[in-house]
C-alpha positions, -999 to +999 in steps of 0.1 A: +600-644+037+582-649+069+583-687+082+542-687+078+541-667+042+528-688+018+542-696-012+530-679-046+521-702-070+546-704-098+528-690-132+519-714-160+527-699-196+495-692-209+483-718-233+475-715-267+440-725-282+431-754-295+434-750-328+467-735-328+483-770-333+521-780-341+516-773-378+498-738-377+523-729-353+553-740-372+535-722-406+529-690-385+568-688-374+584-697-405+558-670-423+568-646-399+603-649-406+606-649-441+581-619-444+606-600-421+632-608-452+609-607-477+596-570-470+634-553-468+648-581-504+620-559-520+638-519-517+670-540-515+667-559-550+648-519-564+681-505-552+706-528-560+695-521-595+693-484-596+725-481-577+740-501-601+732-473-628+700-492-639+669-469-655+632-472-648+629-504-676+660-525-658+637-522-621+608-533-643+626-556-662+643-573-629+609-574-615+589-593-646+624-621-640+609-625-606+576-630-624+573-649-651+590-682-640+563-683-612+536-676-642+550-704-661+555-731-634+528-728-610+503-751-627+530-778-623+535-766-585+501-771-578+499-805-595+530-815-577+519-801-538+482-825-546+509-854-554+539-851-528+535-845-489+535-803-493+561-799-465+586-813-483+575-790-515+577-761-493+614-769-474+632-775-512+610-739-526+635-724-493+661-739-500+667-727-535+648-693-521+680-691-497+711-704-523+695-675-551+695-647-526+729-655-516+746-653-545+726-620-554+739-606-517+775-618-528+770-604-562+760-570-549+783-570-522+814-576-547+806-548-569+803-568-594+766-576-605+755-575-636+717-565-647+711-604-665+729-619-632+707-604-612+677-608-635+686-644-634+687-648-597+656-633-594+642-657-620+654-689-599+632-670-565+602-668-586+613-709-604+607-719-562+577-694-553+559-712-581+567-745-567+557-727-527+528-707-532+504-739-543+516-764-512+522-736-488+484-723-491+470-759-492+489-769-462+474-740-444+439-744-453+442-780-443+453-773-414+429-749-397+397-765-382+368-751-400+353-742-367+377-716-361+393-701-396+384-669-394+404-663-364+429-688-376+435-670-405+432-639-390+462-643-364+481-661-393+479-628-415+487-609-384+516-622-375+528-621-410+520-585-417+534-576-389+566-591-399+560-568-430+563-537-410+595-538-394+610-559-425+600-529-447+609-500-423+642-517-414+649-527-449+647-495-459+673-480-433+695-504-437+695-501-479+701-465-472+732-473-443+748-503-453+736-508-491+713-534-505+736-564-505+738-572-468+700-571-469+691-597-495+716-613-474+696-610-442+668-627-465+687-653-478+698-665-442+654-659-432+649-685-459+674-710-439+653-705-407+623-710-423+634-740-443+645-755-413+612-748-389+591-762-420+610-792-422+595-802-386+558-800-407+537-833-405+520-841-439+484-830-442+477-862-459+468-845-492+460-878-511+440-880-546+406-887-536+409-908-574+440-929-575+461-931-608+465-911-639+492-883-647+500-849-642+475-839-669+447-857-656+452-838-620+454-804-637+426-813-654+402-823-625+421-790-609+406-765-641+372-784-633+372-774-601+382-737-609+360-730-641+331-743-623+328-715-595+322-680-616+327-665-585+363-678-584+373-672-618+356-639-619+373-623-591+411-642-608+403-620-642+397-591-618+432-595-603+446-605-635+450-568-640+445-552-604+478-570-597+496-561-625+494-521-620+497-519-581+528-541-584+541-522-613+529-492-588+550-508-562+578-525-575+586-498-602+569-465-595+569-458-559+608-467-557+616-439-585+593-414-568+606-420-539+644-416-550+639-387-572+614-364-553+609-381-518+645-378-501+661-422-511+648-458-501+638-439-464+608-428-472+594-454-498+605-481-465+582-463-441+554-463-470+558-501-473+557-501-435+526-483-431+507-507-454+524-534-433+505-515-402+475-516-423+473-554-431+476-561-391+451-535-381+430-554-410+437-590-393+429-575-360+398-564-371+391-594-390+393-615-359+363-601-341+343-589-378+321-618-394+310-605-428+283-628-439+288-622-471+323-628-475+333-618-511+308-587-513+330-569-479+360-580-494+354-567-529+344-531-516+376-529-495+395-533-529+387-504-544+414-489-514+440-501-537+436-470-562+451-451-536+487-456-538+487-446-573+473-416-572+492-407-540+525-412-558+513-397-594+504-366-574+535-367-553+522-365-520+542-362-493+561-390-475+535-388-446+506-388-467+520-419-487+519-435-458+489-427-444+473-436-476+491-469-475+479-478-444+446-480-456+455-500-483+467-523-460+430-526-441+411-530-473+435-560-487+432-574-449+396-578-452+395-591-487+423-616-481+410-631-454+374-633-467+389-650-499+407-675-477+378-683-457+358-691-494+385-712-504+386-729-470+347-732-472+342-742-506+371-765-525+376-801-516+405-807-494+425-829-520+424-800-546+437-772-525+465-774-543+458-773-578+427-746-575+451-726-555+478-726-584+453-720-610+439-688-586+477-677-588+482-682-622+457-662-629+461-632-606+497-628-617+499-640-653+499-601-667+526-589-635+554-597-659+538-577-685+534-551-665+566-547-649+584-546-680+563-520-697+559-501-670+591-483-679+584-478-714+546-466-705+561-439-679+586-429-712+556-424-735+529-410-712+547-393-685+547-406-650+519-393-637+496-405-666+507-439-660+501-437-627+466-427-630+460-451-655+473-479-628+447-467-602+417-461-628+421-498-642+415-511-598+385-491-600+375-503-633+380-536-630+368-535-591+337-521-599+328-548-626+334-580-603+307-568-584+282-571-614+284-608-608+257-618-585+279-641-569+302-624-555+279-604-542+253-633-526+286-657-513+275-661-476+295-677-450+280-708-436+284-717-394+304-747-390+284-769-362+304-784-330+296-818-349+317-807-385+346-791-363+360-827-361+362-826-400+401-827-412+394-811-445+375-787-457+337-801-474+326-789-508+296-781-507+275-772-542+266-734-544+242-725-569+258-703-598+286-703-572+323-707-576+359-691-555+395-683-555+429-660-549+461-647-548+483-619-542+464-590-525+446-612-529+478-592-512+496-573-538+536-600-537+556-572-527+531-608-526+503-619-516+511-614-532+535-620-516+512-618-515+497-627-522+474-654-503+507-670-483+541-657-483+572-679-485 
């Protein structure tokens, strides 16, 4: 340096927006991490059981474990995250998450799992998603300032899905290399992380707007809230079954195809991966696309999950899997951010919670169901019946939502400078009006996990 050079000004780190605060940072991480476990525990847990001489009905059967705990308990999640401060629902929901998947790693790593151990491990993950799901989603939506949420939401999902893509591509390597075991331990040690990062939440100060009464009382007000939107409960039935088949689809189906005509866990990895791709093209989109009528864009993209279906009943090939899976992951993108904003828009701060549990209650109730017959189905009707029966039901059921003039007239209202100071969402009467979801609504491979927010 020459005595008269001038000095270059040192760089600051570029800063983050404004609403990006402490908390939405610290639920963005934590998301990010688990999904990276999540997205590979999904072929792992598949695998573990097929490798351990497991048919079609013991993958299904392992997957309804996972399933029906969270159907059973999530009403008293959501009571329970409207009650206690949710970050400390959500750091005891990873905890558990983290002790269950490392005793199934152990288990699996021994040699010496059994099909109820691992049935029963799974059942304790879905005993603390049921107890996650309802605080996790109200924290967020409390969070966000109304004056930004689409984007908010839209680099939350991002950042998430993302996560999904390498989780699922790497998971499926690593099943194939090094087995299954060390990868639901990779998730169990995600759920540590996350549990610790979520511990450093602060408390959205989800207090009862009405003081007193029980448990019963707050699901009640909660069902109110819910059965008063048919635009909420319409689009649940809807899922109700849309659910059901693409996660017997995914959790069942596209695992067996995949082993038995696509070359292992490789293939059905990069497919999981490519609807991974999808969701964040979907979020990127999202943040610069304002569909002013929110549940009408959403509700078209849907009819995207009849694809995978019929890709996998017709045996395509692993590229065109993916390909189709990739658009998959655009359509639930678009829905499941549009839902979020609705929700965000629409239901009173201090019910998040409960209307939130009720919206996965819903959308998930029959995934057990499904799961379990889906071997059975595939042993009376053949594979590729049942798979066509899975995508016909999404355009079905898709197709008949959209009767309801509500969901086609929902339009999304501009928050002023003056309401962006607002710490919880406003409800706001809609005539004939009324919103929630879940899983795909991202499909819980949720979100869904998906579902709406994965642990």
């Amino acid at each position: 340096m020459t005595p008269d050079a001038a000095p270059r000004p040192l760089r600051r780190p570029p800063r983050l927006p404004s609403w990006a605060g402490r908390n939405f940072q610290l639920l963005t991480a934590a998301s990010v991490i688990t999904s990276l476990g999540n997205s590979g525990a999904l072929i792992a847990a598949a695998f573990a059981v097929i490798e351990s001489g497991g048919s079609a009905t013991d993958v299904g059967l392992v997957a309804a474990a996972r399933t029906l705990p969270l159907v059973v308990f999530l009403l008293i999640g959501g009571a329970l995250a409207d009650r206690l401060p949710r970050n400390q629902v959500m750091v005891a929901a990873n905890v558990l998450n983290s002790a269950s998947q490392a005793v199934f790693a152990t288990l699996i790593i021994s040699g010496h799992a059994q099909l109820w151990q691992m049935a029963a491990l799974t059942a304790v993950g879905g005993t603390a998603h049921a107890f996650f799901s309802p605080a996790s989603e109200g924290m967020l939506l409390a969070t966000v300032d109304p004056a930004h949420a689409n984007k908010a939401f839209s680099v939350f999902r991002v950042g998430m899905n993302g996560a999904n893509i390498g989780g699922a591509a790497l998971g499926g390597a690593l099943v194939a290399a090094i087995g299954p075991g060390w990868v639901l331990a990779v998730d169990a040690a995600a759920f540590a992380v996350a549990a610790s990062l979520r511990s450093f939440l602060t408390s959205t100060g989800n207090v009862r707007s009405e003081p007193g009464g029980g448990m019963l009382r707050d699901l009640g007000d909660g069902w109110r809230e819910f059965a008063s939107r048919r635009w909420l409960w319409g689009i649940v039935v809807q899922f109700s079954v849309v659910n059901a088949v693409f996660t017997a689809s995914e959790a069942v189906y596209g695992p067996l195809v995949s082993d038995e005509r696509l070359g292992g866990a490789g293939p059905w990895g990069l497919a999981l991966a490519a609807f991974g791709a999808g969701t964040v093209g979907g979020g990127v989109l999202m943040m610069r696309w304002k569909p002013r009528r929110l549940l009408l864009a959403g509700t078209l993209s849907i009819f995207a999950l009849a694809l995978p279906p019929a890709a996998l009943a017709l045996v395509l090939p692993a590229a065109g899997l993916a390909a189709l899976m990739f658009v998959t992951g655009v359509g639930v993108e678009v829905f499941a951010v549009g839902w979020m904003l609705a929700l965000h828009q629409e239901i009173p701060g201090d019910k998040l919670s409960r209307v939130s549990s009720y919206d996965w209650f819903g959308s998930v109730a029959m995934v057990p169901v499904a799961t379990a017959l889906a071997g059975p189905a595939m042993n009376t009707l053949g594979r590729p019946a049942a798979l066509w029966g899975c995508s016909g039901l999404v355009v079905l059921l898709t197709g008949a939502v959209l009767l309801l003039p509500e969901v086609r007239q929902l339009t999304r209202r501009e928050t002023s400078p003056v309401a962006q100071a607002a710490p919880t969402p406003v409800p706001v009467a809609v005539t004939a009006l009324g919103a929630a979801q879940p899983t795909a609504k991202a499909p819980s491979g949720g979100s869904g996990d998906g579902t709406a927010v994965a642990s």
